[in-house]
VMD Tcl script that builds the backbone (N, CA, C; Angstrom):
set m [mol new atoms 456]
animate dup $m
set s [atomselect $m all]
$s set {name element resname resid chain x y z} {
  {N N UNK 1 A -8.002 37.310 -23.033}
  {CA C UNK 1 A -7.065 36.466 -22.338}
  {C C UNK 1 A -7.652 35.059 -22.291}
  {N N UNK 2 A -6.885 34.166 -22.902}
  {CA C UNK 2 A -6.860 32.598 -22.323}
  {C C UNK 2 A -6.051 31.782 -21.657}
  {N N UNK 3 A -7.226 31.445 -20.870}
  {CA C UNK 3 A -5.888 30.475 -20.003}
  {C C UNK 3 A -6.493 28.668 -20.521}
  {N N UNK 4 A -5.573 28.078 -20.492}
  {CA C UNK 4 A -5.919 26.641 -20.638}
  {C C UNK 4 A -4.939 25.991 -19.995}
  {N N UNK 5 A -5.733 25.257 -19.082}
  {CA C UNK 5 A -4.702 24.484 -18.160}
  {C C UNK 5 A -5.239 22.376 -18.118}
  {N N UNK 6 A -4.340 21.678 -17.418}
  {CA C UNK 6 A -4.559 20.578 -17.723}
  {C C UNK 6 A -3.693 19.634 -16.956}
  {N N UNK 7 A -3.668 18.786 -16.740}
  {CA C UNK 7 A -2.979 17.263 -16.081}
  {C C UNK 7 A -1.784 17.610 -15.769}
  {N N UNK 8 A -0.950 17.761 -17.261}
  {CA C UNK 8 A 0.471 18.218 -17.212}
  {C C UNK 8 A 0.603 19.832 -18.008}
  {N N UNK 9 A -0.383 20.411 -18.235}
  {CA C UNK 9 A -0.227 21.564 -18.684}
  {C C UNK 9 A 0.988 21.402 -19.761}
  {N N UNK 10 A 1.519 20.630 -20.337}
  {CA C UNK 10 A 2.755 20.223 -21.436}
  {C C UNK 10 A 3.833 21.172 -20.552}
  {N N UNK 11 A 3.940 21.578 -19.389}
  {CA C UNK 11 A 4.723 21.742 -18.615}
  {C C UNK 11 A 6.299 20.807 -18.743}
  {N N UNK 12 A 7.584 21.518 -18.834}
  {CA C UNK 12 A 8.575 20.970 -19.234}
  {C C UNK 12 A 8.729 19.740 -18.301}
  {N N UNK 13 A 8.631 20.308 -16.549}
  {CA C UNK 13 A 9.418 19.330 -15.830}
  {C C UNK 13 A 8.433 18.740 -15.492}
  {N N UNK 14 A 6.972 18.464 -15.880}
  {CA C UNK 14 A 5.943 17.434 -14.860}
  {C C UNK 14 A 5.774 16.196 -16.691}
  {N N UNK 15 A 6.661 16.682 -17.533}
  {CA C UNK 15 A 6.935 16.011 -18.504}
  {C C UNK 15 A 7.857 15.025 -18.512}
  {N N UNK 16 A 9.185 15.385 -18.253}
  {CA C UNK 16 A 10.184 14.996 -17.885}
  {C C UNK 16 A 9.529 14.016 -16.462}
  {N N UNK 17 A 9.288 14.303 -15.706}
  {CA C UNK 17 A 9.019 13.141 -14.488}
  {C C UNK 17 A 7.982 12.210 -15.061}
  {N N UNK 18 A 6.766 12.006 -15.897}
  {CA C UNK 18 A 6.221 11.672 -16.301}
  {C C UNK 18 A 7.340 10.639 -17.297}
  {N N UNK 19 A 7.978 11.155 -17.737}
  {CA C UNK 19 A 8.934 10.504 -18.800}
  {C C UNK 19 A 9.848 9.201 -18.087}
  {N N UNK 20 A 9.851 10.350 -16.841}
  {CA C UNK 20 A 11.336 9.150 -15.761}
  {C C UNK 20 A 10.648 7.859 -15.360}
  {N N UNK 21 A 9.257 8.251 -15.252}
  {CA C UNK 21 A 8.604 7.439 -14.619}
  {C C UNK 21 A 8.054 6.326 -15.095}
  {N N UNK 22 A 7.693 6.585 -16.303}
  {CA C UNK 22 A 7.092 5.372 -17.304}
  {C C UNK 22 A 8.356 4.488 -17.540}
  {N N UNK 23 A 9.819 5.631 -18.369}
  {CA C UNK 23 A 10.585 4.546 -18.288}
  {C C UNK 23 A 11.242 3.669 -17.398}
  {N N UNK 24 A 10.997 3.903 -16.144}
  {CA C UNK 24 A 11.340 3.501 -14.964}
  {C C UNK 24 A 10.354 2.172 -14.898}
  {N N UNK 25 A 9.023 2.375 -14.872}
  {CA C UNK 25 A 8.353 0.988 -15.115}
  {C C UNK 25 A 8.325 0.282 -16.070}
  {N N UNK 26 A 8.327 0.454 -17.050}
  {CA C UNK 26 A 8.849 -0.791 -18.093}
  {C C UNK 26 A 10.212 -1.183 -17.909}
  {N N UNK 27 A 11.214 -0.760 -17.302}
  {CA C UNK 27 A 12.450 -1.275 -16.937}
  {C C UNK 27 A 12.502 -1.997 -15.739}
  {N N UNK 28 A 11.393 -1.715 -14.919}
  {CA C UNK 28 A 10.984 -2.539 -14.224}
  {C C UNK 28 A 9.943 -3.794 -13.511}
  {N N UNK 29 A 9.046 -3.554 -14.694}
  {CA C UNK 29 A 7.774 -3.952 -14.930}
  {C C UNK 29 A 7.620 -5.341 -14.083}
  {N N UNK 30 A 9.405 -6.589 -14.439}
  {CA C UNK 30 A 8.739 -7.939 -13.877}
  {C C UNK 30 A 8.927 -7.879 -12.212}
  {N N UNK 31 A 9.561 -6.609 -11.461}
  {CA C UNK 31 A 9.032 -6.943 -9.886}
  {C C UNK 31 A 8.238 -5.746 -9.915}
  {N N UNK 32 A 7.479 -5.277 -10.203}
  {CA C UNK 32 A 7.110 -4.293 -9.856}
  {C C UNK 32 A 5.711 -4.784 -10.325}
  {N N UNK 33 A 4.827 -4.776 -10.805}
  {CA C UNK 33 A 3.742 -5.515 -10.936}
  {C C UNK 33 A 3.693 -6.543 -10.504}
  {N N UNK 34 A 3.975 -7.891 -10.619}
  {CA C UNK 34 A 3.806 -9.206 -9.656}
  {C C UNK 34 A 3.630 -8.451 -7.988}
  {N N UNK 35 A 4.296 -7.732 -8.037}
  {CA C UNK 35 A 4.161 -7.556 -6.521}
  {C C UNK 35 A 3.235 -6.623 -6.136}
  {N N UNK 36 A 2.732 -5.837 -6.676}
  {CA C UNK 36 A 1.523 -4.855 -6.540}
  {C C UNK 36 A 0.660 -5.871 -6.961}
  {N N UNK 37 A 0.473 -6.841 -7.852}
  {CA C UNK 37 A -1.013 -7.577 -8.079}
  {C C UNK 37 A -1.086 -8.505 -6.671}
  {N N UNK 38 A 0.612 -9.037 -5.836}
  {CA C UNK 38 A 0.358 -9.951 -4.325}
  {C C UNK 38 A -0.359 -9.210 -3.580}
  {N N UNK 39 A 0.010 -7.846 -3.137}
  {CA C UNK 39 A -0.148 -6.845 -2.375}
  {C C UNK 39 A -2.006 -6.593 -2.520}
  {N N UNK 40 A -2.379 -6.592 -3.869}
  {CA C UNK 40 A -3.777 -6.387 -4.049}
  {C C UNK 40 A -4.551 -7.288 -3.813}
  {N N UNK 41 A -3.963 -8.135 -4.406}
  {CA C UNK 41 A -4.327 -9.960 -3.774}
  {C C UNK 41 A -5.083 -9.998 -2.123}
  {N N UNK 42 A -4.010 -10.058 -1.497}
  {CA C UNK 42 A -3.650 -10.270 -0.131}
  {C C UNK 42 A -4.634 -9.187 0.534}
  {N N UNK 43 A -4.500 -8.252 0.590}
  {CA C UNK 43 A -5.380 -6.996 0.510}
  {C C UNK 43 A -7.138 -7.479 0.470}
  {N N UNK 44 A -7.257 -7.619 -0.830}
  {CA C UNK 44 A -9.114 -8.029 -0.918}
  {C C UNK 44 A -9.009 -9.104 -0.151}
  {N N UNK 45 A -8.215 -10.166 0.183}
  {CA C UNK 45 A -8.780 -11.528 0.767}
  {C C UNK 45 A -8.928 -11.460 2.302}
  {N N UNK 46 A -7.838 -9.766 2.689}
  {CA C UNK 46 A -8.077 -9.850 4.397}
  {C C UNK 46 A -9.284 -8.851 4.386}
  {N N UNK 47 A -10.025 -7.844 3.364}
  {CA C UNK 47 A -10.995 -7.314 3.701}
  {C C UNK 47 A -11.942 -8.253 3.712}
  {N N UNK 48 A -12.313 -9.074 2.707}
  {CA C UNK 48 A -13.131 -10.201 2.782}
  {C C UNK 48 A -13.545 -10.925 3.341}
  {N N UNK 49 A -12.274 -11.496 4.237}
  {CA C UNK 49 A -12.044 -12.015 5.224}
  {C C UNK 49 A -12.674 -11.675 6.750}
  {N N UNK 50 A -12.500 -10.091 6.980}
  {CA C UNK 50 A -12.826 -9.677 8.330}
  {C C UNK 50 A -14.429 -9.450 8.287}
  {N N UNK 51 A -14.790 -9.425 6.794}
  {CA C UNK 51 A -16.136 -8.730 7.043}
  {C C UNK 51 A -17.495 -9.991 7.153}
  {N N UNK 52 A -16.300 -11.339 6.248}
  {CA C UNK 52 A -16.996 -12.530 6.660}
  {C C UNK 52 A -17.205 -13.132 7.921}
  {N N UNK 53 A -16.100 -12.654 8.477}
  {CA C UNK 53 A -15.729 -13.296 10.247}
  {C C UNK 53 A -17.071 -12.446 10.889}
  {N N UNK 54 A -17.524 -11.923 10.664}
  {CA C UNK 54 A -18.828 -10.619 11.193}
  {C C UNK 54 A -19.571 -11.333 10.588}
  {N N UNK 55 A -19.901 -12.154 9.604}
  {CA C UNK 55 A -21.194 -12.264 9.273}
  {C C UNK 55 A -21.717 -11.511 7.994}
  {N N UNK 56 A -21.060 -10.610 7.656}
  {CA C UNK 56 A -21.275 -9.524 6.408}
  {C C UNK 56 A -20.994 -10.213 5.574}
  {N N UNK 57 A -21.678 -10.383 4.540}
  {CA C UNK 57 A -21.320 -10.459 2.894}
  {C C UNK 57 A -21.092 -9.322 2.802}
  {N N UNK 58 A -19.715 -9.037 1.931}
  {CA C UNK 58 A -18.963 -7.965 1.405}
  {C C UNK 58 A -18.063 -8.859 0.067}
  {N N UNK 59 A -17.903 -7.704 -0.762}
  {CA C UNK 59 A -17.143 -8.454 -2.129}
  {C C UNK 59 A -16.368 -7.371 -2.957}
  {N N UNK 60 A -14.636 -7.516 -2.941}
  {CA C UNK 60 A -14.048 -6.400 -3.280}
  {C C UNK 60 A -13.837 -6.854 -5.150}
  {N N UNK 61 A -14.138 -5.355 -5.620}
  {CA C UNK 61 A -13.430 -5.361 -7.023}
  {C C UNK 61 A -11.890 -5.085 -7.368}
  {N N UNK 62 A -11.528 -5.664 -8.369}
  {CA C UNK 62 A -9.911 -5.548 -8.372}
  {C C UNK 62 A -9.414 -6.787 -8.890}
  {N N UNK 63 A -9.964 -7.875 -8.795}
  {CA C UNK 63 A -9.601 -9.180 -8.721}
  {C C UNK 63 A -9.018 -9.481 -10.472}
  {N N UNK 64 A -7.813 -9.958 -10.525}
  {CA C UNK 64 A -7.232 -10.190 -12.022}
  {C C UNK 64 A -8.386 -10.728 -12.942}
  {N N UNK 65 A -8.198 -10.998 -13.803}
  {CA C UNK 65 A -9.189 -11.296 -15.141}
  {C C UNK 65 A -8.144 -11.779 -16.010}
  {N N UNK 66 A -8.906 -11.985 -17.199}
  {CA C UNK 66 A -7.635 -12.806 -18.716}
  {C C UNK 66 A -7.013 -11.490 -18.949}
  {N N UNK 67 A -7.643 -10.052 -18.869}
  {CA C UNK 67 A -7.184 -9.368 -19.835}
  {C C UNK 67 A -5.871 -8.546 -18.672}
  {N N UNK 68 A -6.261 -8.589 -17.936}
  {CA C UNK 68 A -5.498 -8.465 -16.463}
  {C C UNK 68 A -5.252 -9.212 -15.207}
  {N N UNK 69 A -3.923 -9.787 -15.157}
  {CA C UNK 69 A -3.950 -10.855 -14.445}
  {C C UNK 69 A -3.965 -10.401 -12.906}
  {N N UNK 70 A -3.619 -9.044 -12.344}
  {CA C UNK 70 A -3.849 -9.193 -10.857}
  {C C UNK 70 A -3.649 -7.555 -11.425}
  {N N UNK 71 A -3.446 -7.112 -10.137}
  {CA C UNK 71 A -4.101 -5.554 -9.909}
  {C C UNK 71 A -3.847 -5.153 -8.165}
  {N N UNK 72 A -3.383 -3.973 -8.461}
  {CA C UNK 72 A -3.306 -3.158 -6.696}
  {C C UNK 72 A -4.122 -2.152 -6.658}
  {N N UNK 73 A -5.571 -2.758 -7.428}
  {CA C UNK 73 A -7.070 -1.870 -6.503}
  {C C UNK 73 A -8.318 -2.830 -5.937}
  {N N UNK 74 A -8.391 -2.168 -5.073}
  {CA C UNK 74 A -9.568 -2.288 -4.442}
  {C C UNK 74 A -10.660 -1.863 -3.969}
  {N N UNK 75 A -12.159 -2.247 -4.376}
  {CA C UNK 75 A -12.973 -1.765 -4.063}
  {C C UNK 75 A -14.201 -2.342 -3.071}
  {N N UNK 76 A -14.528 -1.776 -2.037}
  {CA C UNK 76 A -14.994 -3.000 -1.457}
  {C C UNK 76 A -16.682 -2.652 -1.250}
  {N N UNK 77 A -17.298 -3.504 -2.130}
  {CA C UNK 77 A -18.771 -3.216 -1.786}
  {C C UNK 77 A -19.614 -4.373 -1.030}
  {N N UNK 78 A -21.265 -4.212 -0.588}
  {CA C UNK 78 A -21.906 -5.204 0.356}
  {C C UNK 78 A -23.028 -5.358 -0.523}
  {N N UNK 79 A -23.139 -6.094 -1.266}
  {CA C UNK 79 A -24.572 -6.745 -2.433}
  {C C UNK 79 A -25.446 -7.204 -1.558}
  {N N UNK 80 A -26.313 -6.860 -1.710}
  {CA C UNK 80 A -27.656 -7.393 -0.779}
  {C C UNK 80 A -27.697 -9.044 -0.782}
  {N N UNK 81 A -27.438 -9.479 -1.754}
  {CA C UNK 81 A -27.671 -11.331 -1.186}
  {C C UNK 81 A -26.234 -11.891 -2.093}
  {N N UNK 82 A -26.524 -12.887 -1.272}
  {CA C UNK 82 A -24.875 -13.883 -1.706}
  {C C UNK 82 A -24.845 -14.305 -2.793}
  {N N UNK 83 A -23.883 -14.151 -3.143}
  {CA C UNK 83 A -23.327 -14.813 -5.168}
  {C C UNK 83 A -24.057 -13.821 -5.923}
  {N N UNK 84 A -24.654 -12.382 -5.512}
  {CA C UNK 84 A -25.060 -11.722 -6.251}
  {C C UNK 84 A -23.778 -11.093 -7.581}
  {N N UNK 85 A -24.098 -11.191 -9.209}
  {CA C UNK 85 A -23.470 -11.212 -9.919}
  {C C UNK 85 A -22.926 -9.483 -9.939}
  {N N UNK 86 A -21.859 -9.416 -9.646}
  {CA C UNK 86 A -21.099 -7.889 -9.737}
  {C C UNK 86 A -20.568 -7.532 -11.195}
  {N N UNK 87 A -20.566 -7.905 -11.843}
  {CA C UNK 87 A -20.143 -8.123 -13.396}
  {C C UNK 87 A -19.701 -6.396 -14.003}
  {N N UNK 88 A -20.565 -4.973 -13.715}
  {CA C UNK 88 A -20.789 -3.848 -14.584}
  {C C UNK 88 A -20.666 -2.704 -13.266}
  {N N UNK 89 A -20.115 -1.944 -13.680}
  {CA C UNK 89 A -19.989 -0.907 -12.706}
  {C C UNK 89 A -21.306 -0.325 -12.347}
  {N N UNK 90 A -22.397 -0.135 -13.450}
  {CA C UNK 90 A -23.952 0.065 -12.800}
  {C C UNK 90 A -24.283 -0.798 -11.595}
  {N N UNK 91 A -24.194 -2.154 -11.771}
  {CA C UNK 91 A -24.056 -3.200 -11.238}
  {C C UNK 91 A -23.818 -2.624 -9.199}
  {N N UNK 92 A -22.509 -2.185 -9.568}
  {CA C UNK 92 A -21.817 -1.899 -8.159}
  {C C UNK 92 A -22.687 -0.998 -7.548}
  {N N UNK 93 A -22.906 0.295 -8.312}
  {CA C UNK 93 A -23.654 1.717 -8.018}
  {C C UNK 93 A -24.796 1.569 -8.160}
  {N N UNK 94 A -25.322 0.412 -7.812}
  {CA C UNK 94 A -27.184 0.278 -7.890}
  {C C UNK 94 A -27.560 -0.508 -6.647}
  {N N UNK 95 A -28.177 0.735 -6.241}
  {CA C UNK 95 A -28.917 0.947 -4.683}
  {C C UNK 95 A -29.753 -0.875 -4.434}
  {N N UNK 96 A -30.348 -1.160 -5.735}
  {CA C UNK 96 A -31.283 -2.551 -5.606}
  {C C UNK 96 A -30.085 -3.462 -5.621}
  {N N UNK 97 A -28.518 -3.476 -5.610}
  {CA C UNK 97 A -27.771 -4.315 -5.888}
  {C C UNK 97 A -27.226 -4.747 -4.500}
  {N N UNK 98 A -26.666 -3.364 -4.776}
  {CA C UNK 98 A -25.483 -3.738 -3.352}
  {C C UNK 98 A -26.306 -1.820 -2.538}
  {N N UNK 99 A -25.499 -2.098 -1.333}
  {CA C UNK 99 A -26.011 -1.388 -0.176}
  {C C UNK 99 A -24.605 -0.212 -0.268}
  {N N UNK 100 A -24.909 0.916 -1.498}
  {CA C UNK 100 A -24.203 1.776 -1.790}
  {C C UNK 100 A -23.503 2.780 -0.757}
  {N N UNK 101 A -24.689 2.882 0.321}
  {CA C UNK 101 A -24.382 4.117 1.205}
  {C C UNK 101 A -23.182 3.773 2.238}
  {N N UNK 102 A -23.504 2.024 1.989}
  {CA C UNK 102 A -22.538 1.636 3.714}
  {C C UNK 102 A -20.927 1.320 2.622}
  {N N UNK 103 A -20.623 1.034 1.510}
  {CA C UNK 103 A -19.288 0.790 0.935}
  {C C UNK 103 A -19.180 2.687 0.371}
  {N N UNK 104 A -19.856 3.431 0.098}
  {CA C UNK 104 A -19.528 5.139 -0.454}
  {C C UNK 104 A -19.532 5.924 0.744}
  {N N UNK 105 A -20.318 5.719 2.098}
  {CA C UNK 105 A -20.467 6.558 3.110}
  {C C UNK 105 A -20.051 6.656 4.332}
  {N N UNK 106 A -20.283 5.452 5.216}
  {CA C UNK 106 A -20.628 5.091 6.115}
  {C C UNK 106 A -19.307 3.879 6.488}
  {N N UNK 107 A -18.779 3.308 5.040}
  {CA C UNK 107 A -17.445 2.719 5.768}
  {C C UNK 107 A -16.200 3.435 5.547}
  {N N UNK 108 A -16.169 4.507 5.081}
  {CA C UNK 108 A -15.558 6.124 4.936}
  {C C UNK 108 A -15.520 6.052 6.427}
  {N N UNK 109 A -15.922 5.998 6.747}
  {CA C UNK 109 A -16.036 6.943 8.221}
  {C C UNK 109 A -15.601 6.205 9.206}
  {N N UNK 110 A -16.286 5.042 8.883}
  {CA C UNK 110 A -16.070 4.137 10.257}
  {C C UNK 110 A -14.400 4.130 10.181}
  {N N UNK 111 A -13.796 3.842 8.901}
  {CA C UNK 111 A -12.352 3.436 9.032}
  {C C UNK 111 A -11.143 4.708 8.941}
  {N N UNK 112 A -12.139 5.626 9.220}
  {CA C UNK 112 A -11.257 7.338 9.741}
  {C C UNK 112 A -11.385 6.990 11.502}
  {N N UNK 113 A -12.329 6.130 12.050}
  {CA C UNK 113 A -12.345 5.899 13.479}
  {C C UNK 113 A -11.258 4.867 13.640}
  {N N UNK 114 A -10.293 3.994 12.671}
  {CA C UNK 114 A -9.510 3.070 13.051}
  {C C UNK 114 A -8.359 3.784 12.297}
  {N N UNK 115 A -8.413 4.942 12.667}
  {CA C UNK 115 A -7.163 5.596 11.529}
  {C C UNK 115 A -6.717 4.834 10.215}
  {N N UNK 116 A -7.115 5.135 9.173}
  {CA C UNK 116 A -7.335 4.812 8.000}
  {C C UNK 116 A -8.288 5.375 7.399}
  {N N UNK 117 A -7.543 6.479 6.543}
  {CA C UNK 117 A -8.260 7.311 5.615}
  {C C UNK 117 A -8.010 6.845 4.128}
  {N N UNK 118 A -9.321 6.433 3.542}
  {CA C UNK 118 A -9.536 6.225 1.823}
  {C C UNK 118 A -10.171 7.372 1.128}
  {N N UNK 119 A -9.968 7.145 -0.085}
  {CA C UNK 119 A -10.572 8.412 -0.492}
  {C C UNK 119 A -11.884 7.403 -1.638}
  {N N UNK 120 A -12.747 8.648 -1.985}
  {CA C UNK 120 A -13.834 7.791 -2.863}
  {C C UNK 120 A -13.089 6.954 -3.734}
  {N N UNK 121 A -13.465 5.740 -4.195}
  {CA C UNK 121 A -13.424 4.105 -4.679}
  {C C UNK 121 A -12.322 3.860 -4.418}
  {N N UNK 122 A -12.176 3.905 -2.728}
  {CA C UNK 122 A -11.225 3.254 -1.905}
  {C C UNK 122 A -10.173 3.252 -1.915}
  {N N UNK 123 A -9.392 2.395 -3.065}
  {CA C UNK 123 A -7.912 2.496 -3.017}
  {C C UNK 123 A -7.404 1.112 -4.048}
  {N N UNK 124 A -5.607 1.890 -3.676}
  {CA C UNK 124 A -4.405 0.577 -4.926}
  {C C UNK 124 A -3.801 0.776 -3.558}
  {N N UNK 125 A -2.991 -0.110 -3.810}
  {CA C UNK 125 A -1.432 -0.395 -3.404}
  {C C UNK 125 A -0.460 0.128 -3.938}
  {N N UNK 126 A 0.475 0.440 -3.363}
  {CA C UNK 126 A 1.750 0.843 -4.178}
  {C C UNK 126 A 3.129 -0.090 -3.191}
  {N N UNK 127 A 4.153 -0.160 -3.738}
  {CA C UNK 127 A 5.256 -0.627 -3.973}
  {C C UNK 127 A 5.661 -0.829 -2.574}
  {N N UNK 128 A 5.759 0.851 -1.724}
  {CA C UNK 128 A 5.990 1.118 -0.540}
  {C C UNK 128 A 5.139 0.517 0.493}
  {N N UNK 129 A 3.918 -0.176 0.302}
  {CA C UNK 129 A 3.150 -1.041 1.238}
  {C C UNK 129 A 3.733 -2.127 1.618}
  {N N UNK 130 A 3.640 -2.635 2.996}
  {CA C UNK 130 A 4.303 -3.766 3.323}
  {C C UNK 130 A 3.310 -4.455 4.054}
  {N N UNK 131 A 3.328 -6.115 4.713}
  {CA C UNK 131 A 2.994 -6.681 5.204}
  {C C UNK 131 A 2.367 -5.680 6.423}
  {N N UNK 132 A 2.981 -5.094 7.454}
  {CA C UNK 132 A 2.110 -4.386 8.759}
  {C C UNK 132 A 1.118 -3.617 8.064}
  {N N UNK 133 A 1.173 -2.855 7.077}
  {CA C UNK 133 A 0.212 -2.027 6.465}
  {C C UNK 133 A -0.942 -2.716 6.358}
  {N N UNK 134 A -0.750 -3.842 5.477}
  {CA C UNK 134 A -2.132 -5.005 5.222}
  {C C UNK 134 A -2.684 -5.327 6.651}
  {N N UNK 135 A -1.847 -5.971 7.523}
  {CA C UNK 135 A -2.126 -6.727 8.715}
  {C C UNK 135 A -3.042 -5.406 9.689}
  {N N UNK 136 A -1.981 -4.054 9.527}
  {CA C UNK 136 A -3.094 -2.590 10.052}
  {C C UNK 136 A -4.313 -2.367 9.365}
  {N N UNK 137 A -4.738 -2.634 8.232}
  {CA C UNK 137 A -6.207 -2.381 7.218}
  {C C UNK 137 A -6.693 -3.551 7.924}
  {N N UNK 138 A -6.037 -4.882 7.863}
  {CA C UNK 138 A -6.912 -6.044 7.954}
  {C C UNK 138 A -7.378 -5.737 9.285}
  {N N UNK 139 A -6.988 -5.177 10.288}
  {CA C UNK 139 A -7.405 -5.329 11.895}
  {C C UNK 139 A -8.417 -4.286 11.964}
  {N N UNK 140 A -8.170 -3.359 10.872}
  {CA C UNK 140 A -8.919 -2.280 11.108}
  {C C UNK 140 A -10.760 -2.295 10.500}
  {N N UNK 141 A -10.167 -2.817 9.255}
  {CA C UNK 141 A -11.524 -4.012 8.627}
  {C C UNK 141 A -12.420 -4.606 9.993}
  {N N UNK 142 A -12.059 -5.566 10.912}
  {CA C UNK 142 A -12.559 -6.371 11.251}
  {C C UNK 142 A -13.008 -5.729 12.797}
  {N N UNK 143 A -12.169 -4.400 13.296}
  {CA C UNK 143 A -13.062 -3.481 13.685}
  {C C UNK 143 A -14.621 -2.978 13.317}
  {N N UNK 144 A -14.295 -2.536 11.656}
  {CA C UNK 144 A -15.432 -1.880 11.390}
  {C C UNK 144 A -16.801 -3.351 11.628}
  {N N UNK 145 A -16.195 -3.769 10.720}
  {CA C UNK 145 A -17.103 -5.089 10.604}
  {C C UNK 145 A -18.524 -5.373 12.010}
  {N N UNK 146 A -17.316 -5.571 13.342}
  {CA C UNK 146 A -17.799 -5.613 14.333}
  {C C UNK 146 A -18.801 -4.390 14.595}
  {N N UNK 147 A -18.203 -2.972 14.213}
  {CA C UNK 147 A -19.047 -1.812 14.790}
  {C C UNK 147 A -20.367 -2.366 13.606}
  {N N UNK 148 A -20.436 -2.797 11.981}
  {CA C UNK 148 A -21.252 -2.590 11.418}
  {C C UNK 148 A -22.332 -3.975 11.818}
  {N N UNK 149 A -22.290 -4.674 12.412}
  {CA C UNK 149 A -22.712 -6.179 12.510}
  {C C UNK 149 A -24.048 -5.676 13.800}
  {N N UNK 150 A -24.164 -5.141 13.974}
  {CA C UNK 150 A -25.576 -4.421 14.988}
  {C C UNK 150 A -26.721 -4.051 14.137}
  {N N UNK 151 A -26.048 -3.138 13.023}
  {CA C UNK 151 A -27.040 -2.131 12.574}
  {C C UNK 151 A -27.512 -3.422 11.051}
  {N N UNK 152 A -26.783 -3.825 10.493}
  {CA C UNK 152 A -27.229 -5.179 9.383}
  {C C UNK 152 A -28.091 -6.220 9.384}
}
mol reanalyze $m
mol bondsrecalc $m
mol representation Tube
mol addrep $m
């Protein structure tokens, strides 16, 4: 007996939704991206934001590039010294870089204490996010910030 299973298992109907769905975004591609890259935008600049108001250097990944002009992810890590170059994902995940345990562990947690649950490398945006959502992360950010600004 074999079993082989997979993503969509070539399953008829997780095909078909897969199908609805793609063509659904290229038919919709010019509001539907611009507005997930604002949303991501807006997003890193209030985490940034709260963790600077604390005193924390913190620095989220996600930020558009040439080859991608904006983006609804975010990742938010704490590099041990300022203007440290984030350039390579080793980069991010190196203990001598940035302070891995408090952006993988420890701000997990804190922001399950401000209700707000992420899952490992944080998070996107989607469509259904609105302004209170951001303004609820951003307040909730600048909670943690405060709880983390003792122990730093």
């Amino acid at each position: 007996v074999k079993f082989s299973g997979g993503t969509y298992s070539a399953h008829p109907a997780s095909l078909l939704a897969s199908k609805t769905m793609i063509a659904y975004l290229v038919e919709h591609e010019a509001e539907i991206y611009p507005r997930l890259a604002t949303l991501g935008e807006r997003t890193r600049q209030a985490i940034e934001a709260a963790f600077a108001e604390a005193g924390i250097y913190a620095r989220c990944t996600g930020y558009g590039n040439s080859a991608l002009p904006g983006s609804s992810i975010f990742m938010l890590h704490f590099p041990h010294r300022e203007g440290q170059s984030l350039a390579t994902p080793e980069d991010l995940f190196d203990a001598h870089i940035c302070n891995t345990a408090l952006s993988q562990d420890i701000l997990l947690l804190a922001l399950l204490l401000e209700n707000v649950h992420l899952l490992y490398g944080h998070g996107a945006l989607a469509t259904v996010h609105t302004e209170a959502d951001i303004a609820f992360f951003s307040e909730a950010c600048h909670k943690v910030a405060r709880r983390f600004k003792p122990y730093l």
